[in-house]
DRENNUZA-871009 format. One record per residue (C-alpha): x, y, z; residue number from 0; residue in one letter. Coordinates in steps of 0.25 Angstrom, whole numbers, plus 5000, padded with zeros to 4 digits. Layout:
<pts>
x|y|z|n|res
X|Y|Z|NUM|A
...
</pts>
This chain:
<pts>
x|y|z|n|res
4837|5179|5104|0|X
4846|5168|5101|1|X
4852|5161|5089|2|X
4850|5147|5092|3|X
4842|5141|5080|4|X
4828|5137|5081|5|X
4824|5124|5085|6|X
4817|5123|5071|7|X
4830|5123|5065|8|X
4838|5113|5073|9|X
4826|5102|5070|10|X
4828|5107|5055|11|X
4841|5103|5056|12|X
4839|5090|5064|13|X
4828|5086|5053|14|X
4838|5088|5043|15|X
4848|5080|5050|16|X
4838|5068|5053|17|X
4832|5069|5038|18|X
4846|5068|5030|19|X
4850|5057|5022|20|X
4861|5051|5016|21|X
4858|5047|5000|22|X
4867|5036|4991|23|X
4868|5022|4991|24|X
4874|5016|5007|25|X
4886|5008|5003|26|X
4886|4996|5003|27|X
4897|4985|5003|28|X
4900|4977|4991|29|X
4898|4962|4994|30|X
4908|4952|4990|31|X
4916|4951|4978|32|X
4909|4938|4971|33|X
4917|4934|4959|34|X
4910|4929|4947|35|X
4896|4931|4956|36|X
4886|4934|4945|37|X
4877|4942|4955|38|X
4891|4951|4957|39|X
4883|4961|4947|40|X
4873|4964|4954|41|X
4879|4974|4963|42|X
4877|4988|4957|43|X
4891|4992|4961|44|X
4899|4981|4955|45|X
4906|4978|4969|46|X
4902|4964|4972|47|X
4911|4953|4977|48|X
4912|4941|4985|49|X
4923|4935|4991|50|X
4923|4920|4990|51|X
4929|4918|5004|52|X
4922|4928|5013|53|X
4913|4919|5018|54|X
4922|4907|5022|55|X
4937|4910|5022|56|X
4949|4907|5032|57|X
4954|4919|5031|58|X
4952|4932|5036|59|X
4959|4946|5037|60|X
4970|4949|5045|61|X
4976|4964|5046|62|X
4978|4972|5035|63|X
4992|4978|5033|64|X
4999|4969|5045|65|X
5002|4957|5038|66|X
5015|4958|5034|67|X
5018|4956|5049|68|X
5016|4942|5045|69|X
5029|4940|5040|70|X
5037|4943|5052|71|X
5047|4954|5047|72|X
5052|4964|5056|73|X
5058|4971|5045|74|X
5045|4972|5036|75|X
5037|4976|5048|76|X
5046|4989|5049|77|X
5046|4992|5035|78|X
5030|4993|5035|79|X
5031|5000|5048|80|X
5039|5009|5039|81|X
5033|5009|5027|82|X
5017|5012|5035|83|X
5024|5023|5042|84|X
5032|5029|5029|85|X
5028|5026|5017|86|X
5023|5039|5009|87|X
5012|5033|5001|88|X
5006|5028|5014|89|X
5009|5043|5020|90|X
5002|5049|5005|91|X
4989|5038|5008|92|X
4987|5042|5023|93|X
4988|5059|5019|94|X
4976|5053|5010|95|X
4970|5046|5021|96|X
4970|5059|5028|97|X
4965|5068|5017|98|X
4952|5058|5015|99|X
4949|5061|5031|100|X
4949|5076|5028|101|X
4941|5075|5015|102|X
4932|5066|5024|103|X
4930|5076|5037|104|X
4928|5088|5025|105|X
4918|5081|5020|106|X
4911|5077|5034|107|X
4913|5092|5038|108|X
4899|5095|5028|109|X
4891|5087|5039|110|X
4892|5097|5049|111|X
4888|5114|5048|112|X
4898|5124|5046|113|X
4900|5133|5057|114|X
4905|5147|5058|115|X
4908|5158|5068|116|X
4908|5172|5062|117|X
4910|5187|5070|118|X
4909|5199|5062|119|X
4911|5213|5065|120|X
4910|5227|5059|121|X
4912|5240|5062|122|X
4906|5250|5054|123|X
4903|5265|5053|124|X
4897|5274|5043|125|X
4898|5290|5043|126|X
4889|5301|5049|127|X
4882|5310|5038|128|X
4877|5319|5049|129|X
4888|5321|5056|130|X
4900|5315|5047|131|X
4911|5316|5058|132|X
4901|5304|5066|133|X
4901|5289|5062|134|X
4893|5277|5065|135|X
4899|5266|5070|136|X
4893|5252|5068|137|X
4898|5238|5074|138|X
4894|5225|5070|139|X
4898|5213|5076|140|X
4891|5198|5073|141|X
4895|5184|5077|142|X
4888|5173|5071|143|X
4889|5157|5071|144|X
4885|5152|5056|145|X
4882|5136|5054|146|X
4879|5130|5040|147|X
4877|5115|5038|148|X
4875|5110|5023|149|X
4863|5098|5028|150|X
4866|5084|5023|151|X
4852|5080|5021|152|X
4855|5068|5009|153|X
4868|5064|5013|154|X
4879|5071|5005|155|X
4888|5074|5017|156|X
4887|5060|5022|157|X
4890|5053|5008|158|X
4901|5062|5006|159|X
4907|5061|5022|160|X
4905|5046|5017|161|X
4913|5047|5003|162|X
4923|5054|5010|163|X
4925|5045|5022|164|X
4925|5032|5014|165|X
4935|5039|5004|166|X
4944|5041|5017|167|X
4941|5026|5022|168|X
4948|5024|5006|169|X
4958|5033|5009|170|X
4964|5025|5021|171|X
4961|5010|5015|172|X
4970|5016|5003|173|X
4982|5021|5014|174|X
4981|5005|5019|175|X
4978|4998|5005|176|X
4993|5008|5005|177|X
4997|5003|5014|178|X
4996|4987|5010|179|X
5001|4988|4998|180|X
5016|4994|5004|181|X
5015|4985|5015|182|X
5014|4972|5004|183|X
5025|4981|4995|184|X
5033|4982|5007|185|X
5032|4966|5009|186|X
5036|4964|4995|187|X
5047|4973|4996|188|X
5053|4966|5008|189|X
5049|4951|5002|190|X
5056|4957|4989|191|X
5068|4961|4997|192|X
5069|4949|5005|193|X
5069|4941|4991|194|X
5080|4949|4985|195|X
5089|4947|4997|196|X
5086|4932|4996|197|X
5089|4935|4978|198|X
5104|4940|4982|199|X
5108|4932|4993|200|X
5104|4919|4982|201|X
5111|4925|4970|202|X
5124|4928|4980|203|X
5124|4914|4982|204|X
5121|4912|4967|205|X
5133|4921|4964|206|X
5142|4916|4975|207|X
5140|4901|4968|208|X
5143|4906|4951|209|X
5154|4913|4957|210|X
5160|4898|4963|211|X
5156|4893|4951|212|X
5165|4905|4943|213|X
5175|4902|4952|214|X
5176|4887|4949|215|X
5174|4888|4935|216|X
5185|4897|4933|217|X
5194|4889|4944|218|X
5191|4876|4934|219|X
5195|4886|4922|220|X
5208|4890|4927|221|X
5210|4873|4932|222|X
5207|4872|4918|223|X
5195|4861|4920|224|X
5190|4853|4909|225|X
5178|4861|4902|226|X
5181|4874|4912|227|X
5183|4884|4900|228|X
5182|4900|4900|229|X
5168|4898|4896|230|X
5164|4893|4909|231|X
5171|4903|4916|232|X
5165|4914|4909|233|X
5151|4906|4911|234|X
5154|4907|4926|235|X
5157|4921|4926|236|X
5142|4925|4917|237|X
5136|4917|4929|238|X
5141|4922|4939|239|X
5139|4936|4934|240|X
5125|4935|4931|241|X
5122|4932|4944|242|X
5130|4943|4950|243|X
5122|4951|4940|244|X
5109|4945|4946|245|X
5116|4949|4960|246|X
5115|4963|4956|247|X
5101|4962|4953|248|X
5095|4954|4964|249|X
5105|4966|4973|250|X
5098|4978|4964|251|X
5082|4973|4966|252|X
5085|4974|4980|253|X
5089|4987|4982|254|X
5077|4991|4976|255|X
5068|4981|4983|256|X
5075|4991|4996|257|X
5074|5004|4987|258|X
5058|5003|4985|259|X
5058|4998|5001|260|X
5064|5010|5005|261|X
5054|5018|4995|262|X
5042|5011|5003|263|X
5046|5012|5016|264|X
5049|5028|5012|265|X
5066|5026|5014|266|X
5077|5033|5007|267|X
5080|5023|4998|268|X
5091|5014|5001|269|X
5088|5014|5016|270|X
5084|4997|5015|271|X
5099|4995|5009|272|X
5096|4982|5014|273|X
5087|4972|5021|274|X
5094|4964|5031|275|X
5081|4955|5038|276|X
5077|4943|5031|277|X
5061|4941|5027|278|X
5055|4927|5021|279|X
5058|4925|5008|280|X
5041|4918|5007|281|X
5030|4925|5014|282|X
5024|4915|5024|283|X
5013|4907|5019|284|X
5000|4912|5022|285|X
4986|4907|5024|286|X
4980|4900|5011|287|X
4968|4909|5007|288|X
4958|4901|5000|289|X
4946|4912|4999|290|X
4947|4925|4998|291|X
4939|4933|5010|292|X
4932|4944|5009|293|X
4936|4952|5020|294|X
4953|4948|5015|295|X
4948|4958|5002|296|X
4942|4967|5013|297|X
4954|4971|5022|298|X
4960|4976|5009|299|X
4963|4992|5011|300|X
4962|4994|4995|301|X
4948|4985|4995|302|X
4943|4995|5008|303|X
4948|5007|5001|304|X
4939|5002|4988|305|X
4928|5000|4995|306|X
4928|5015|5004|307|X
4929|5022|4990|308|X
4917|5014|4986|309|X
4909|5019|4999|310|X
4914|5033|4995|311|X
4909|5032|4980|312|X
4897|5027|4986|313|X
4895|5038|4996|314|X
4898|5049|4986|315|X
4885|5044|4977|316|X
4877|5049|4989|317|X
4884|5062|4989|318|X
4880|5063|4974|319|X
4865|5059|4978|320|X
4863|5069|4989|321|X
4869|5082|4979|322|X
4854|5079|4973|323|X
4848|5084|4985|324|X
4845|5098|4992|325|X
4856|5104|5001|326|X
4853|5108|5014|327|X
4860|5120|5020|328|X
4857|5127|5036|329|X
4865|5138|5040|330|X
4863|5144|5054|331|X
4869|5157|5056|332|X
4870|5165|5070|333|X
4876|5175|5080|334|X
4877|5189|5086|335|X
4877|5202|5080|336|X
4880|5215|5087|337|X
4886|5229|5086|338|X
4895|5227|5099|339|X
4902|5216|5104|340|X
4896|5218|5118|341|X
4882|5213|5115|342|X
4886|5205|5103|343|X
4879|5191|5108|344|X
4867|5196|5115|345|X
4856|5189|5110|346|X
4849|5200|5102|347|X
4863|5201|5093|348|X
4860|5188|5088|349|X
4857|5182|5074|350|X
4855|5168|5069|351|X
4849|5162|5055|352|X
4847|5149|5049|353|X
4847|5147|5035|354|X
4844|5133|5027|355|X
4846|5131|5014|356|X
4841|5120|5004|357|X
4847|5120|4991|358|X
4846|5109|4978|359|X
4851|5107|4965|360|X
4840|5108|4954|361|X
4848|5106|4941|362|X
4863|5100|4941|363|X
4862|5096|4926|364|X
4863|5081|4931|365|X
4875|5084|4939|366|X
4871|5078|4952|367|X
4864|5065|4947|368|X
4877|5064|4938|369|X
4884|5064|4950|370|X
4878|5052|4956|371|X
4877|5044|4944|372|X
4892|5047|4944|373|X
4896|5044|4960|374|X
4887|5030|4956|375|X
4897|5027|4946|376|X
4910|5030|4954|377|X
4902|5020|4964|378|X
4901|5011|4956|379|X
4915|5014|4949|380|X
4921|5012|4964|381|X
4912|4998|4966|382|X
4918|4991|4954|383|X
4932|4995|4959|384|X
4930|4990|4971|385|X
4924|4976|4965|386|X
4936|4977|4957|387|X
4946|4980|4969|388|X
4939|4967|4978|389|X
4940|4959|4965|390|X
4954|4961|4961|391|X
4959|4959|4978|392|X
4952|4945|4975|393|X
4961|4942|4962|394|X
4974|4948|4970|395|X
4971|4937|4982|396|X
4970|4926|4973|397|X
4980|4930|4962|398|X
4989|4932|4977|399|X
4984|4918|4984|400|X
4989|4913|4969|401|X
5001|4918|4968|402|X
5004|4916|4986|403|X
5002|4900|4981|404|X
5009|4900|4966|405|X
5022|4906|4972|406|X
5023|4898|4986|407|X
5023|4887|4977|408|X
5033|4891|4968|409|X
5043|4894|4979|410|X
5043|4882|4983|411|X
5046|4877|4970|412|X
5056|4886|4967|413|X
5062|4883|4980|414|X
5063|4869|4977|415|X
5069|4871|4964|416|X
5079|4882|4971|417|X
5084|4871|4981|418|X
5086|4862|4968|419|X
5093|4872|4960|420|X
5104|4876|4972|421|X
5107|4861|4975|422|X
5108|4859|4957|423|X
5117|4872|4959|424|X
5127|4866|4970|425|X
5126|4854|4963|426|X
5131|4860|4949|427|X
5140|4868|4955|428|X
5148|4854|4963|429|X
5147|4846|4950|430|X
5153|4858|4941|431|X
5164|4860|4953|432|X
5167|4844|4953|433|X
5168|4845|4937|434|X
5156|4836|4937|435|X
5145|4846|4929|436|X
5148|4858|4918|437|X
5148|4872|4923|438|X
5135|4874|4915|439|X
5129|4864|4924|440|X
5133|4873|4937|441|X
5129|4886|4929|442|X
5114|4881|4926|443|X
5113|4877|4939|444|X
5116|4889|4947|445|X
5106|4897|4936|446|X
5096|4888|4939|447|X
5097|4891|4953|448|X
5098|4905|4953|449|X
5086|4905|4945|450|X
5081|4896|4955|451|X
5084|4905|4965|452|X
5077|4917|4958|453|X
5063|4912|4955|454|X
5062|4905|4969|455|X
5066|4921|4975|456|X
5056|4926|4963|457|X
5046|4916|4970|458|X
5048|4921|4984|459|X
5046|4935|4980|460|X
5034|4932|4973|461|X
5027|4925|4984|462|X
5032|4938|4992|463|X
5023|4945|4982|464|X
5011|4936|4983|465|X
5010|4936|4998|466|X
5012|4951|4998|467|X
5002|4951|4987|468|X
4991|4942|4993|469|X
4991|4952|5007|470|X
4989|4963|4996|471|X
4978|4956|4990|472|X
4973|4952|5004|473|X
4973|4966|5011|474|X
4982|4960|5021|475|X
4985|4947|5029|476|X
4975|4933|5031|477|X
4975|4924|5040|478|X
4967|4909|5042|479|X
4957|4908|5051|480|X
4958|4893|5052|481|X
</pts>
């Protein structure tokens, strides 16, 4: 005798196997995002959208998280070498990442049978009525191998192994979508930084010239020089003082521009005392974008991660589907049995079942069909975020492409009104010393060109921002084909 299972069985279960299927809607990918389309409707899910430029565009996608490299900074190269390797939050979002696999492979283990190895043994005696100073002895030893395997005939397993894999495909889109956004805060930070340094080193010079200023106008004070009266003097000083004030400020911003840079890059705070290495005040001027490509919106990681929950939502309605179907259960069971160890796997010791069970749910109440009804909403739910998502990264690259163009323009204004107000300054400040102009003259020429000054920095840190910006908007770097 042996316990192999009959060759019926093993063509059960192959039949079973060949004759499964996998109910719920296969998903399909939403089309392009076409704004104003009137047939956009017409898509169940809401998902729709067209990119203008997908189809003729000089412009492709270049690597994702890489391109600050473009701006040639050994320095900010090592502080996102840094950050990638020390942050926290991207520590928290990788665990995540991990625990997504491991709810994944939990999931895929129901495919397979359970399998188990279990040895008994007894040893038993019971007393001798006859004779009560005798005893029977009895000795029971069994070994047996159990398999049970839960059939996926409709599809459940393979809809939830799908959910759950797509949900871990989100998981690590998230770590990178993570991961861009402290990249392009950490270029901020270190435009911002640059920017400051270039604020204090202007207002020094600012103060340096009020306090010449101070210094001549009470020299002419104490010469007693016509129309030099306390009143000037005391107007010096309030000058000079506010801008010393303003020194203070411009100091304090930028020990907490390096505060939140040591807080990034997971450093005790004030370990960037202070930043020696210089970093273009303007980022270089990029490729004009014209249209907006499809596959630009695509390499987004927070777009991907969108669109992996939306396969996950669709997956889990075929879950819901296949609960309204039987359940198929096989368990074969086998092994040896035997009073002694010695003959313990002899063929006549052996023992072997195989068991299938079918069971179905007759009356849930509407529980099951409320089930899908409600995973079709959350499909939905998840389609119309993701139409959302697509649409609003249309509206950051254009609102970027705007603001890249507005403020390369005004800088160049600003500049040329900067270059104007330090000539008017140096100007003012020889006419006053030759007796030629008032000192009020001198004093609203050098506010003009501190204020100069500070709107044409403002200017350059926003078009910092823009850029940093547009790659947030763009998923990453472009380049021209042409």
């Amino acid at each position: 005798m042996t316990i192999l299972p009959p060759v019926g069985a093993v063509v059960l279960l192959a039949s079973l196997l060949l004759v499964s299927c996998t109910l719920g809607p296969d998903y399909q990918r939403p089309s392009t995002l076409a704004i104003g389309d009137s047939d956009s409707s017409s898509d169940s899910t809401g998902a729709t959208y067209r990119g203008a430029a997908s189809q003729n565009s000089n412009l492709v996608p270049s690597a994702q998280l890489d391109w600050w490299r473009a701006y040639n900074d050994p320095l900010l190269d090592q502080w996102v070498g840094h950050l990638l390797a020390e942050n926290l939050d991207l520590r928290s979002a990788a665990e995540r990442i991990v625990q997504a696999r491991e709810r994944a492979v939990i999931v895929g283990g129901e495919r397979w049978p359970s399998v188990g190895l279990g040895l008994d043994g007894k040893r038993s005696f019971t007393p001798d009525f006859i004779q009560p100073s005798e005893r029977s002895y009895r000795t029971d030893i069994s070994v047996g191998l159990g398999i049970s395997w839960q059939a996926d005939l409709f599809g459940k397993v393979r809809r939830s192994v799908e959910a759950a894999q797509y949900q871990s495909l989100a998981n690590e889109a998230d770590y990178l979508a993570l991961q861009h956004s402290l990249v392009a805060e950490l270029v901020r930070l270190r435009a911002s930084v640059a920017v400051s340094q270039r604020e204090l080193a202007v207002q020094t010079d600012i103060v340096a010239s009020r306090q010449r200023t101070l210094d001549t106008v009470q020299r002419r004070y104490q010469l007693g020089v016509k129309n030099t009266t306390a009143l000037s003097v005391y107007t010096a000083e309030e000058n000079i003082a506010s801008a010393q004030a303003q020194l203070m400020v411009l100091n304090r911003q930028l020990t907490e521009n390096l505060l939140v840079l040591d807080t990034l890059l997971n450093q005790r705070p004030g370990t960037l005392a202070q930043v020696e290495t210089a970093f273009p005040l303007l980022p270089i001027r990029g490729a004009v974008i014209v249209d907006i490509p499809a596959a630009l919106l695509d390499q987004r990681p927070d777009i991907r991660g969108s669109e992996f929950r939306l396969m996950a939502s669709n997956a889990q309605v075929g879950v819901a589907m296949a609960d309204l179907f039987p359940d198929l259960s096989l368990s074969l069971n086998g092994g040896f049995a035997s009073d002694q160890w010695g003959g313990l796997f002899d063929n006549n010791n052996a023992f072997g079942s195989l068991t299938g069970q079918i069971t179905t749910r007759l009356f849930e109440g509407g529980r099951l069909r409320a089930q899908i009804r409600l995973r079709e909403s959350e499909l939905r739910e998840q389609a119309a975020q993701y139409a959302k998502l697509v649409l609003n990264a249309l509206a950051e690259v254009e609102t970027a492409l705007v603001q890249e163009r507005y403020f390369a323009e005004q800088v160049t204004l600003l500049q040329r009104g900067t270059t104007a107000a330090r000539k008017a300054e140096a100007l003012a400040e020889q006419r006053y010393q030759q007796g030629i102009s008032p000192l009020l003259v001198l004093l609203e020429a050098q506010r003009r060109r501190q204020n100069s000054e500070r709107s044409l920095l403002a200017s350059q840190r926003a078009s910092w921002q823009a850029r940093v910006d547009l790659h947030l908007a763009l998923g990453g770097d472009w380049v021209n084909k042409t």
